[in-house]
Residue, then its C-alpha position, 0 to 999 in steps of 0.5 A: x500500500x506504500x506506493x498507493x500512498x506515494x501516489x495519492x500524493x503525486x497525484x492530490x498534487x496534480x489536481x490541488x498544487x496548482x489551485x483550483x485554476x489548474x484543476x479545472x482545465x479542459x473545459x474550465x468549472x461551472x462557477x458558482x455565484x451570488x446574484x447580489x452582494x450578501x444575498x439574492x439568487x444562487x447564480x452560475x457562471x458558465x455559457x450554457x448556449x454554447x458550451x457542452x460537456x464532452x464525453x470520451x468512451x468505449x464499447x463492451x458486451x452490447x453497451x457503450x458508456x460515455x463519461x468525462x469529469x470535466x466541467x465541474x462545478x466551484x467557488x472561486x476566490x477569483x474576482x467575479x464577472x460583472x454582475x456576480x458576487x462571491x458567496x458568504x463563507x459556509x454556504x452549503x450549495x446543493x444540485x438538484x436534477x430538474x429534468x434528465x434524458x434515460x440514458x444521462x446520469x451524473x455519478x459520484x457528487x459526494x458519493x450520491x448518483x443522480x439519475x432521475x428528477x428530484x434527486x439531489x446532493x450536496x456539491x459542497x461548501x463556500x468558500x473551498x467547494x470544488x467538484x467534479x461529478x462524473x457526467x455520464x452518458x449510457x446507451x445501447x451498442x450501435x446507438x447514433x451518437x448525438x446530444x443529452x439534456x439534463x436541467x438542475x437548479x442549485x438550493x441552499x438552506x442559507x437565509x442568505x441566498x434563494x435557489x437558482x435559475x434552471x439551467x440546461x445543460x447539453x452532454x455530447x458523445x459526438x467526437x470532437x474535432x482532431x488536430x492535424x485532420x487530413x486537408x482535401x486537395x484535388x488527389x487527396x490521400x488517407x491521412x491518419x487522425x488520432x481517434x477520439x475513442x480511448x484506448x482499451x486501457x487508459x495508462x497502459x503505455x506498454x501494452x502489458x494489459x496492467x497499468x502500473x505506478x511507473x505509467x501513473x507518474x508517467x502521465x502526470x509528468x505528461x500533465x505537467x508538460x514533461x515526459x515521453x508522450x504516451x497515447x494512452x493516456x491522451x483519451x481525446x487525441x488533443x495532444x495532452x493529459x486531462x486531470x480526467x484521463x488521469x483519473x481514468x487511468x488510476x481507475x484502471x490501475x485499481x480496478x484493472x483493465x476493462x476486459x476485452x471483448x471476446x474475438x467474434x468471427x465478423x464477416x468483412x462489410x463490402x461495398x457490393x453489400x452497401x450498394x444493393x442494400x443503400x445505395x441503389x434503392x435509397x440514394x441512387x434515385x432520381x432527384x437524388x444521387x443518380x447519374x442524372x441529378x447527382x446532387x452535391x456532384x454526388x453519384x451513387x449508381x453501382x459501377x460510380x459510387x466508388x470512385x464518388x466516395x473514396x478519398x475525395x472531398x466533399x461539395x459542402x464547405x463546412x465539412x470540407x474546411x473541417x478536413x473531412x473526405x467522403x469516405x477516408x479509408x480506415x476511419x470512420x469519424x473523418x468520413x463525411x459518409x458517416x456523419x450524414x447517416x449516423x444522425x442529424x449532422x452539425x450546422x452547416x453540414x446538411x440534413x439526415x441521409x437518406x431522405x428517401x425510406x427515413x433514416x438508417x437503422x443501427x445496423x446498416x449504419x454499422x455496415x457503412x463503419x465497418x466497410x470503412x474502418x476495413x479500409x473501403x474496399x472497392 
C-alpha cells in the first residue's frame, strides 16, 4: 500500500498544487455565484448556449458508456464577472436534477448518483467547494451518437441566498474535432487522425494489459508538460493529459483493465453489400444521387459510387474546411459518409441521409463503419 500512498500524493498534487485554476482545465468549472452582494439568487457562471460537456468512451458486451469529469462545478476566490458576487463563507450549495434524458446520469457528487428528477446532493461548501461529478452518458451498442439534456437548479438552506435559475445543460458523445485532420486537395490521400475513442486501457503505455505506478507518474509528468508522450493516456487525441484521463487511468490501475471483448468471427462489410442494400434503392434515385441529378456532384449508381466516395472531398464547405473526405479509408469519424447517416449532422453540414425510406437503422449504419474502418474496399 506504500506506493498507493506515494501516489495519492503525486497525484492530490496534480489536481490541488496548482489551485483550483489548474484543476479545472479542459473545459474550465461551472462557477458558482451570488446574484447580489450578501444575498439574492444562487447564480452560475458558465455559457450554457454554447458550451457542452464532452464525453470520451468505449464499447463492451452490447453497451457503450460515455463519461468525462470535466466541467465541474466551484467557488472561486477569483474576482467575479460583472454582475456576480462571491458567496458568504459556509454556504452549503446543493444540485438538484430538474429534468434528465434515460440514458444521462451524473455519478459520484459526494458519493450520491443522480439519475432521475428530484434527486439531489450536496456539491459542497463556500468558500473551498470544488467538484467534479462524473457526467455520464449510457446507451445501447450501435446507438447514433448525438446530444443529452439534463436541467438542475442549485438550493441552499442559507437565509442568505434563494435557489437558482434552471439551467440546461447539453452532454455530447459526438467526437470532437482532431488536430492535424487530413486537408482535401484535388488527389487527396488517407491521412491518419488520432481517434477520439480511448484506448482499451487508459495508462497502459506498454501494452502489458496492467497499468502500473511507473505509467501513473508517467502521465502526470505528461500533465505537467514533461515526459515521453504516451497515447494512452491522451483519451481525446488533443495532444495532452486531462486531470480526467488521469483519473481514468488510476481507475484502471485499481480496478484493472476493462476486459476485452471476446474475438467474434465478423464477416468483412463490402461495398457490393452497401450498394444493393443503400445505395441503389435509397440514394441512387432520381432527384437524388443518380447519374442524372447527382446532387452535391454526388453519384451513387453501382459501377460510380466508388470512385464518388473514396478519398475525395466533399461539395459542402463546412465539412470540407473541417478536413473531412467522403469516405477516408480506415476511419470512420473523418468520413463525411458517416456523419450524414449516423444522425442529424452539425450546422452547416446538411440534413439526415437518406431522405428517401427515413433514416438508417443501427445496423446498416454499422455496415457503412465497418466497410470503412476495413479500409473501403472497392
Amino acid at each position: 500500500m506504500g506506493a498507493w500512498r506515494w501516489l495519492a500524493v503525486v497525484v492530490l498534487g496534480l489536481l490541488l498544487g496548482r489551485g483550483t485554476g489548474f484543476a479545472c482545465v479542459g473545459t474550465e468549472c461551472m462557477e458558482i455565484w451570488s446574484t447580489a452582494d450578501g444575498g439574492g439568487a444562487l447564480t452560475v457562471y458558465w455559457d450554457f448556449a454554447h458550451k457542452k460537456v464532452q464525453t470520451f468512451g468505449f464499447c463492451l458486451q452490447g453497451t457503450c458508456s460515455y463519461s468525462n469529469t470535466d466541467t465541474g462545478f466551484i467557488t472561486t476566490g477569483d474576482p467575479p464577472p460583472d454582475g456576480y458576487y462571491p458567496l458568504a463563507d459556509n454556504t452549503e450549495v446543493k444540485i438538484e436534477i430538474v429534468a434528465i434524458d434515460p440514458a444521462v446520469s451524473m455519478k459520484n457528487v459526494n458519493s450520491f448518483n443522480l439519475t432521475m428528477p428530484g434527486q439531489a446532493a450536496v456539491l459542497g461548501t463556500a468558500p473551498t467547494l470544488h467538484i467534479h461529478p462524473s457526467w455520464q452518458i449510457s446507451v445501447p451498442e450501435g446507438t447514433p451518437l448525438g446530444d443529452y439534456g439534463l436541467s438542475y437548479k442549485l438550493t441552499t438552506s442559507s437565509a442568505l441566498y434563494t435557489e437558482s435559475q434552471v439551467y440546461a445543460v447539453t452532454l455530447t458523445n459526438l467526437p470532437t474535432p482532431t488536430p492535424n485532420q487530413p486537408t482535401a486537395t484535388a488527389t487527396p490521400t488517407a491521412t491518419p487522425t488520432p481517434s477520439p475513442s480511448p484506448p482499451p486501457c487508459p495508462g497502459d503505455c506498454n501494452g502489458d494489459r496492467a497499468v502500473s505506478v511507473a505509467e501513473l507518474v508517467r502521465g502526470v509528468s505528461i500533465a505537467l508538460g514533461g515526459g515521453v508522450p504516451c497515447a494512452a493516456f491522451d483519451l481525446n487525441g488533443d495532444g495532452t493529459v486531462a486531470i480526467s484521463e488521469l483519473v481514468a487511468a488510476v481507475d484502471a490501475a485499481l480496478d484493472g483493465c476493462p476486459m476485452l471483448p471476446t474475438p467474434t468471427a465478423t464477416p468483412p462489410a463490402t461495398l457490393d453489400e452497401i450498394q444493393t442494400t443503400i445505395f441503389s434503392p435509397r440514394c441512387a434515385i432520381p432527384l437524388c444521387h443518380d447519374s442524372a441529378t447527382h446532387v452535391q456532384d454526388l453519384n451513387l449508381e453501382a459501377g460510380a459510387a466508388y470512385a464518388q466516395l473514396v478519398n475525395v472531398a466533399p461539395e459542402t464547405a463546412a465539412a470540407s474546411a473541417a478536413g473531412l473526405l467522403r469516405v477516408d479509408p480506415g476511419h470512420p469519424e473523418n468520413s463525411f459518409l458517416v456523419v450524414k447517416v449516423a444522425g442529424k449532422p452539425p450546422d452547416g453540414e446538411g440534413e439526415q441521409m437518406p431522405e428517401t425510406g427515413g433514416p438508417l437503422t443501427a445496423a446498416e449504419v454499422q455496415l457503412i463503419r465497418d466497410w470503412i474502418a476495413q479500409g473501403a474496399n472497392p
